[in-house]
C-alpha positions as CSV (number, residue, x, y, z in Angstrom):
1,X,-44.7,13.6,-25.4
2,X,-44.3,17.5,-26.2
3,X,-42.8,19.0,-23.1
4,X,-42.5,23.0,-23.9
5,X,-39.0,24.8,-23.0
6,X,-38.5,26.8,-20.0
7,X,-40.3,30.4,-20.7
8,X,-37.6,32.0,-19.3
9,X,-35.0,30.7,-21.6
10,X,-37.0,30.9,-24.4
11,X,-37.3,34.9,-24.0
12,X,-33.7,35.0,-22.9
13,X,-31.9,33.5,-26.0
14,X,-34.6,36.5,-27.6
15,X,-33.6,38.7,-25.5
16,X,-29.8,38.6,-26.1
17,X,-30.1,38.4,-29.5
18,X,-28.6,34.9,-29.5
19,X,-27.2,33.8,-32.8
20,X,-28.4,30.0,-32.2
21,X,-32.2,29.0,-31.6
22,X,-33.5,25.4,-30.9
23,X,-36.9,25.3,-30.6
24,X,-37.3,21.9,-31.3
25,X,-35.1,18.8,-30.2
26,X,-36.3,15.5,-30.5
27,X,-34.8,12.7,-28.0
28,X,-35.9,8.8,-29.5
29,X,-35.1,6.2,-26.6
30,X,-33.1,3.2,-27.9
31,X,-35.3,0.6,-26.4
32,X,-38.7,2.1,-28.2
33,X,-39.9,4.0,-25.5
34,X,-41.7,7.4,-26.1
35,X,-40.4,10.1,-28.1
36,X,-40.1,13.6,-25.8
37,X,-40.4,16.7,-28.2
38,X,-38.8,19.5,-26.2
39,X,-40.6,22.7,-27.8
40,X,-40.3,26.3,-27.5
41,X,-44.0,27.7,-27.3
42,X,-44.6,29.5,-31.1
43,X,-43.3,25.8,-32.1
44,X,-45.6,23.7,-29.8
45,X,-48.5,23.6,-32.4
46,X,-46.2,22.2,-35.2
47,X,-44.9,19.4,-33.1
48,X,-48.4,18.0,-32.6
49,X,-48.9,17.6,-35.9
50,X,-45.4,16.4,-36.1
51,X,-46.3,14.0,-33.5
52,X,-49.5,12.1,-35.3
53,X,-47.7,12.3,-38.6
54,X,-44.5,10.7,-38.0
55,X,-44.4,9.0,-34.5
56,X,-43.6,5.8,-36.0
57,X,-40.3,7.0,-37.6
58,X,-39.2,11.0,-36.6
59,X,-36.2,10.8,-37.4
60,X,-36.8,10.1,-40.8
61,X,-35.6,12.3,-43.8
62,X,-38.9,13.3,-44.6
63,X,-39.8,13.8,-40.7
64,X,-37.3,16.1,-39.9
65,X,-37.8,18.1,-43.3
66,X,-41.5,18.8,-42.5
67,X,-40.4,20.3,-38.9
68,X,-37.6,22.3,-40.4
69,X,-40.4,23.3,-43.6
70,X,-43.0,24.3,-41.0
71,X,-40.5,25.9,-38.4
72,X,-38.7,28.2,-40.9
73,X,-41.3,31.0,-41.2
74,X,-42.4,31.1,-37.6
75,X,-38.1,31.5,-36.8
76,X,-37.1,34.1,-39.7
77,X,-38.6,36.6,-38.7
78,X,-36.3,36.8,-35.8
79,X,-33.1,36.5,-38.6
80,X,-33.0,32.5,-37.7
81,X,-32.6,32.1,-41.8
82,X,-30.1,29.3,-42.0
83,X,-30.9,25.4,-40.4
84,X,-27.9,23.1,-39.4
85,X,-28.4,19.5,-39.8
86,X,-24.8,18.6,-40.5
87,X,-24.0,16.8,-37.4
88,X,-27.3,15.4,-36.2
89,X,-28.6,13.2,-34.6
90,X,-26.6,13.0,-31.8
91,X,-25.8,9.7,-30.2
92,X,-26.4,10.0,-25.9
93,X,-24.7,6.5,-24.8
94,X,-24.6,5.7,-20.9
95,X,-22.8,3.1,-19.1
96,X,-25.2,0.0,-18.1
97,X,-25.9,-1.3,-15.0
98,X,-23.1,-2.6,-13.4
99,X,-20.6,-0.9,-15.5
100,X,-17.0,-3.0,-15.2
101,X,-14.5,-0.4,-16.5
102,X,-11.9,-1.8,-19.1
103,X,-8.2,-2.2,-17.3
104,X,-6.2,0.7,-18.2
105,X,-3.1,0.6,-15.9
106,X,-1.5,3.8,-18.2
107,X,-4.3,6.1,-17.2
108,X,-4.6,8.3,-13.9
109,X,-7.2,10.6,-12.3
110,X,-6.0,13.9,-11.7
111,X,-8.0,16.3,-9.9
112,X,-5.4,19.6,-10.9
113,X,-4.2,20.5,-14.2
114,X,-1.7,23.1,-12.7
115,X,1.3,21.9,-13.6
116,X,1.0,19.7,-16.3
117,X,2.4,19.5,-19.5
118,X,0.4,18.0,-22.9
119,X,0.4,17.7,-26.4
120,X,0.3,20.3,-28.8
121,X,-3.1,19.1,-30.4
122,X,-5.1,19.1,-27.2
123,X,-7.7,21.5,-26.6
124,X,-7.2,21.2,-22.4
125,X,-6.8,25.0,-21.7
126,X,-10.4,25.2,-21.6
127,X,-10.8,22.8,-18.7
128,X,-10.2,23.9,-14.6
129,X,-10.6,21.4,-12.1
130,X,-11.6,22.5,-9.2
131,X,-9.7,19.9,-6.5
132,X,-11.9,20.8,-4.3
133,X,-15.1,19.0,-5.9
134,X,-14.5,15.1,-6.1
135,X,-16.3,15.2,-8.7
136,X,-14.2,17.6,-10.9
137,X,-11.5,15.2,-12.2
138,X,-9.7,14.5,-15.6
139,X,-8.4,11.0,-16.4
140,X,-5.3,10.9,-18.6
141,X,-2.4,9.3,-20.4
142,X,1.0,10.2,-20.3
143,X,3.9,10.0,-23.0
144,X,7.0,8.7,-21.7
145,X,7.9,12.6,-21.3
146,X,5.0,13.0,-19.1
147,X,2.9,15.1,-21.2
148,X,-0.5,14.3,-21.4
149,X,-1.6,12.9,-24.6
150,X,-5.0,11.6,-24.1
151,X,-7.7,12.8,-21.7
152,X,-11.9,12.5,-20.6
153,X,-12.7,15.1,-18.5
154,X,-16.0,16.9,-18.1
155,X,-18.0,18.7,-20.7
156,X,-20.8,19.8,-19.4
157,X,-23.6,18.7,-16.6
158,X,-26.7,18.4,-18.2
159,X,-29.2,20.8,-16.0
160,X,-32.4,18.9,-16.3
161,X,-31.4,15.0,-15.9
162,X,-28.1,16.1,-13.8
163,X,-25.5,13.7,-15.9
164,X,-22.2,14.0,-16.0
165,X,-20.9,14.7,-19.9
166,X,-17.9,13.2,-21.0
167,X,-15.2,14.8,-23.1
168,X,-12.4,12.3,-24.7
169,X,-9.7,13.6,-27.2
170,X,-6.5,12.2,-27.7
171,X,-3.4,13.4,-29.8
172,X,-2.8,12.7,-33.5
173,X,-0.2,10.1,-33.0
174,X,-1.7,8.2,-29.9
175,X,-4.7,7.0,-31.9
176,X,-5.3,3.6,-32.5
177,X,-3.9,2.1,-29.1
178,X,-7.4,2.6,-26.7
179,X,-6.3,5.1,-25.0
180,X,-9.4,6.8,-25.2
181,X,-12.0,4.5,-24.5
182,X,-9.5,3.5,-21.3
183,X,-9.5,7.3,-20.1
184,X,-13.7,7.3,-20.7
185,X,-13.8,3.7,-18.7
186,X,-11.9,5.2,-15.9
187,X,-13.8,8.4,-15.8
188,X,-16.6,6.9,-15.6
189,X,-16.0,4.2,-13.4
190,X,-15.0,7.0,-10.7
191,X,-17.7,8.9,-11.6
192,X,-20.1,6.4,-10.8
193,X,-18.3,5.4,-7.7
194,X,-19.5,8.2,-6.3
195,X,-23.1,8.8,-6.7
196,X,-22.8,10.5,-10.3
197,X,-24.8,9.7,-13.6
198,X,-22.7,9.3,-16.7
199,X,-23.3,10.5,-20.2
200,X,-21.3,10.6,-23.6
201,X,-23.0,12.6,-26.3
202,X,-21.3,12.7,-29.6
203,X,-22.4,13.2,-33.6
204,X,-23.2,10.4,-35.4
205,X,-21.1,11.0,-37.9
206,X,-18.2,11.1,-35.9
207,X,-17.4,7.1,-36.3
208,X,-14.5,7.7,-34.2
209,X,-15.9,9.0,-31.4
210,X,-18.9,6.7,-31.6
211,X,-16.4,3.8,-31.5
212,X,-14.4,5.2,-28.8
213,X,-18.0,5.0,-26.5
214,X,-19.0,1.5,-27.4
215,X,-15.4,0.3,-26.9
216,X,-15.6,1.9,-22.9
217,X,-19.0,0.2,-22.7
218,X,-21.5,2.4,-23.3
219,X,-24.8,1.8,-25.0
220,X,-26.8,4.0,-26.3
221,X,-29.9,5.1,-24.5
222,X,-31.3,8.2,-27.1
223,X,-31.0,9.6,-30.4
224,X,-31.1,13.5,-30.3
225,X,-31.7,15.5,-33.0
226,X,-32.1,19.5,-32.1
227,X,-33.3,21.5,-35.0
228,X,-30.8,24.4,-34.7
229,X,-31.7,27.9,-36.6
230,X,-29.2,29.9,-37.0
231,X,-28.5,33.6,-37.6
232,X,-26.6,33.7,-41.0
233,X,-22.9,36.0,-40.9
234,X,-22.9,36.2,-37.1
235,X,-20.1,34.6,-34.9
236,X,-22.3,31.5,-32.6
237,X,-19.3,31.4,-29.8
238,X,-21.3,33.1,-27.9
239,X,-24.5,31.4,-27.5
240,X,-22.3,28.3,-25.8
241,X,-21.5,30.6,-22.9
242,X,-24.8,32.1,-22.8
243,X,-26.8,28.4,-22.6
């Protein structure tokens, strides 16, 4: 199924000169159900043909090099002259019905950061809960100092489907102990508690991370793989903020 991108981001990311295009991404359910082609419109034609040649396996080496093949000279004209497949597909895992969380006594929901210490190695200045939103909560782990050295908070919420996108990292020297698939269990369990849909989106190359989901109970539901053009020399920090 070829569904074609909004028009009106597809002129914006033009528009602003984004660094980043994608104007293909390919989501492959689990259980064998039908591919969706997500397609910006000067793209639409090549996915059909995509479609009858490689339904049966898309994801395929030579699947995804006969969209990137056909997609480069309708993209570099716009200075989209590089392609980034180093991290794809991504693995979308969701808890099942009737998720049971894994028992994680060491882990707490926190709906404020302000105040709170944590380890070096964590990236948490980028998050701000809002306490106000029940929804907008961070479950953690704390060192015997009460720094917080493990977390899953929220990445993003996915516009179209409206899921919730988990975040897990955990400091260096906490690894190995389940800390993070406990802080992802939690999460989610409260998450789910009230009225929200769970996701947990990560590269499938990152084994870590993939563990860390099927040790909280997920299973996965799509493989994504986004053909991603980029602009070669420019800074693509920007385009996060922007999408």
């Amino acid at each position: 199924m070829i569904v074609t991108e909004d028009p009106g981001f597809e002129k914006a990311v033009f528009a602003e000169g984004s660094p980043i295009a994608v104007p293909v991404q390919l989501t492959v359910p689990a259980d064998g159900g039908e591919m969706k082609i997500l397609a910006f419109s000067g793209a639409a034609e090549i996915c059909r043909r995509f479609e009858e040649l490689y339904a049966s396996d898309p994801l395929s080496e030579e699947a995804i090099a006969f969209l990137c093949r056909e997609l480069s000279p309708v993209y570099a004209p716009f200075g989209y002259d590089e392609i980034d497949g180093e991290d794809y597909p991504l693995f979308d895992f969701r808890p099942g019905e009737g998720y049971t969380p894994l028992p994680a006594p060491d882990c707490e929901i926190v709906p404020t950061l302000d105040g709170e210490r944590w380890d070096e190695d964590l990236p948490l200045d980028e998050f701000r809960l809002d306490p106000g939103d029940p929804l907008d909560r961070m479950a953690v782990v704390r060192d015997g100092d009460g720094r917080i050295v493990c977390f899953a908070g929220l990445n993003d919420i996915s516009e179209d489907e409206g899921f919730c996108e988990l975040s897990v990292e955990c400091a260096p020297a906490f690894r190995g102990r389940g800390f993070g698939p406990a802080c992802a269990s939690q999460l989610t369990a409260y998450l789910l508690a009230r009225g929200a849909k769970v996701q947990y989106v990560t590269s499938c190359r990152n084994e870590e991370s993939v563990r860390c989901a099927e040790k909280a109970g997920f299973t996965l539901a799509n493989a994504v793989y986004p053909i991603v053009f980029r602009k070669s020399g420019e800074d693509d920090a920007a385009f996060f903020d922007f999408t």
